[in-house]
C-alpha positions in Angstrom: 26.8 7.8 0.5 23.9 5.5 1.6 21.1 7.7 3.2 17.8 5.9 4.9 14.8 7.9 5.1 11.6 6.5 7.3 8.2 7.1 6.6 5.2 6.3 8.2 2.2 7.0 10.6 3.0 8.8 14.3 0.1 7.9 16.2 -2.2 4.8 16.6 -4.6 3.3 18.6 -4.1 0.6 20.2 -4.5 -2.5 18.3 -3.7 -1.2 15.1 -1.4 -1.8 12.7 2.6 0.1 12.4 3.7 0.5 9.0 6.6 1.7 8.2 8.8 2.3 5.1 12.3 3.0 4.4 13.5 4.7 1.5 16.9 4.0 0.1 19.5 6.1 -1.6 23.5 5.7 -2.8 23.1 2.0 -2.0 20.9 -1.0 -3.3 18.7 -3.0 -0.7 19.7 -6.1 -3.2 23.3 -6.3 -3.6 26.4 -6.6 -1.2 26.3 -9.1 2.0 24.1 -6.6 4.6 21.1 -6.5 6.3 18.4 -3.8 6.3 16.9 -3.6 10.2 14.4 -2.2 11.9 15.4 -0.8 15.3 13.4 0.9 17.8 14.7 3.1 21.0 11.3 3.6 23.9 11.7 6.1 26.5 14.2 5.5 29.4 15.0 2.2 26.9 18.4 1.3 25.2 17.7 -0.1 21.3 15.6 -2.8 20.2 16.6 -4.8 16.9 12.9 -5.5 15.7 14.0 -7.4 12.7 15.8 -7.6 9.6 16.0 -8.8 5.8 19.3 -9.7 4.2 20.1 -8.5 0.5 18.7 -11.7 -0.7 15.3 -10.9 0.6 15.5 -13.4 3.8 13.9 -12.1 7.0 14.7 -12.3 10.2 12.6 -11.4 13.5 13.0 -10.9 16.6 12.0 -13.9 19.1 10.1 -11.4 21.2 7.9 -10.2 18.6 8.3 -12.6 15.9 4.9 -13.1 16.2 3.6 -9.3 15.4 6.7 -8.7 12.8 6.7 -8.8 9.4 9.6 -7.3 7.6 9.4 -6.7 3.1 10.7 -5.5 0.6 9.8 -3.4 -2.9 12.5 -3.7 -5.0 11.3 -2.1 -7.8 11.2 1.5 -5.3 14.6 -0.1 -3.6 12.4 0.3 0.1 11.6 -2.5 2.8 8.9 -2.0 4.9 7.9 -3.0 8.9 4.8 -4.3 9.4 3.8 -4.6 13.4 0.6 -5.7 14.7 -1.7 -5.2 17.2 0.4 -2.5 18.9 0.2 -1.1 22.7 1.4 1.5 24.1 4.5 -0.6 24.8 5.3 0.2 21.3 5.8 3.5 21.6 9.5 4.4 20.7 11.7 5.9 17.7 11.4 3.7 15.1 15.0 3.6 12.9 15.9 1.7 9.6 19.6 0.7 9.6 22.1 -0.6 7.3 24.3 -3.5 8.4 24.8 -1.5 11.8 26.5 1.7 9.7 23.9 3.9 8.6 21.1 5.3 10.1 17.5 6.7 9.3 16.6 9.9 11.4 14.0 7.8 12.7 10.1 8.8 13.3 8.4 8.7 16.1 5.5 6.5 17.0 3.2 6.9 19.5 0.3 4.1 20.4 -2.2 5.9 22.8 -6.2 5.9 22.4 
């Protein structure tokens, strides 16, 4: 059984930098045809697909942030990582890691507030 596990800051300031990890378990981030994303969920806001990278190692980004996105991998530690810059407090959400739309991280929560 795959399990995700996020890791990472709660609060910033604004114009900081969000990073993020996922740790992976039961699965490996290299192999198989899926995707590892990065989805967020604001208040009083459905879910956000930030980004993701495919098994081969090939990100993708959302056009809306594409920009201030930068999704990575470690191989080695079977993790990929969210980079997100100069955040607001627009950023503020749940911040999840997904599998190919099956499996979930808890999430963490991030809060951008001075």
């Amino acid at each position: 059984q795959v399990q995700l596990q996020e890791s990472g800051p709660g609060l910033l300031q604004p114009s900081e930098t969000l990073s993020l990890t996922c740790s992976v378990s039961g699965a490996s981030i290299t192999t198989g045809t899926v995707y590892w994303a990065w989805i967020r969920q604001s208040p009083g806001k459905g879910l956000e697909c930030l980004g993701y990278i495919s098994y081969s190692g090939v990100s993708y980004y959302s056009s809306s942030l594409k920009s201030r996105t930068s999704i990575s991998r470690d191989t080695s530690k079977n993790q990929f990582s969210l980079e997100l810059s100069s955040v607001t407090p627009a950023d503020t959400a749940v911040y999840y890691c997904n599998r190919g739309g099956d499996s979930w991280g808890q999430g963490t929560q991030v809060t951008v507030s001075s």
